[in-house]
C-alpha positions in Angstrom: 27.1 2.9 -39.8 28.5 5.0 -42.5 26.1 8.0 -43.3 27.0 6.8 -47.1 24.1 6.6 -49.1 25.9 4.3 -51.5 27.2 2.2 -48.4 23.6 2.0 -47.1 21.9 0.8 -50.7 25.0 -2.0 -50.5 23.7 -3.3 -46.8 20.3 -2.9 -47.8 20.8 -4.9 -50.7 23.5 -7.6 -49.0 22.0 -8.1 -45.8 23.1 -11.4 -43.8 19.5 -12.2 -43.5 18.0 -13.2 -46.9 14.3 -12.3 -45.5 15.3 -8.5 -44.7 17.2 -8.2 -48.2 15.2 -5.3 -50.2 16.1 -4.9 -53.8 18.4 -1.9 -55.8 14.9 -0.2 -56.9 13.7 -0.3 -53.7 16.6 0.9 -51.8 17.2 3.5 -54.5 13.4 4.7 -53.6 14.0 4.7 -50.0 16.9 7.1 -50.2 15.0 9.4 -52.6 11.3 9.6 -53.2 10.7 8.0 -50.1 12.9 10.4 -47.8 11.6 13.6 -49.4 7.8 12.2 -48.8 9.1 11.6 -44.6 10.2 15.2 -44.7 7.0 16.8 -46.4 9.2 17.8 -48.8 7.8 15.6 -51.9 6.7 18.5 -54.4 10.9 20.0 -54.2 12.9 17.0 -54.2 12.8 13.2 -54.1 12.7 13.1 -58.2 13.6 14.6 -61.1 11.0 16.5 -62.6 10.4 20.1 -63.7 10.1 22.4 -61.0 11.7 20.1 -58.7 15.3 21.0 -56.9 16.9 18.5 -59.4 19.4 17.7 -56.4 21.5 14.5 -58.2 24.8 12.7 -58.5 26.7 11.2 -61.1 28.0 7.4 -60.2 30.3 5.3 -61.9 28.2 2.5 -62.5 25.0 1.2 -63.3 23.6 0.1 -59.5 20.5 -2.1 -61.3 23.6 -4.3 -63.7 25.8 -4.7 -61.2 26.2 -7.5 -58.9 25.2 -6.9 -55.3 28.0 -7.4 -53.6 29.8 -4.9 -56.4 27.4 -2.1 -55.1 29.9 -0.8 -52.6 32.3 -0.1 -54.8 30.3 2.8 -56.4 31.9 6.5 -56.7 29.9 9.6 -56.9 31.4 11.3 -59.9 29.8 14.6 -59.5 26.8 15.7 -57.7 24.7 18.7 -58.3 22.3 20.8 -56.2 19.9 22.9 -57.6 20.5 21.7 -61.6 24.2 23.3 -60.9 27.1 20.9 -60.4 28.9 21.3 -56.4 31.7 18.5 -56.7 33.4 16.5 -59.6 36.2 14.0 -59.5 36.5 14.0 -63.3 
């Protein structure tokens, strides 16, 4: 599997088997809050609040409008660590 978080909400989302299927919010969650709470790492990262890390990317869609199967086709616009931007394809 593709270490693609964007990839990974898609098959998350998609799966073959309808009774495994998680929704967007949900696989969103796991990817964020949820990973930061498995590394003891909750009150840095995980969301965006003040004091936090405010690690986040820019996408070029709106995951929780569009389609499921339109999921993979997500691009990270810019992503930013520590409030300060790293990458941009703009």
């Amino acid at each position: 599997m593709p270490m693609d978080p964007i990839y990974g909400i898609y098959s998350a989302v998609t799966h073959p088997n309808p009774a495994t299927r998680i929704t967007v919010e949900e696989a969103i969650r796991l990817y964020t809050a949820d990973a930061a709470y498995a590394s003891f790492e909750e009150q840095d990262k995980g969301t965006l609040a003040l004091g936090k890390l405010a690690d986040f990317i820019r996408i070029s869609g709106d995951p929780f409008t569009l389609k499921p199967e339109n999921l993979r086709n997500l691009k990270v616009l810019e992503t930013y660590v520590g409030g300060r931007q790293v990458f941009s394809s703009l």
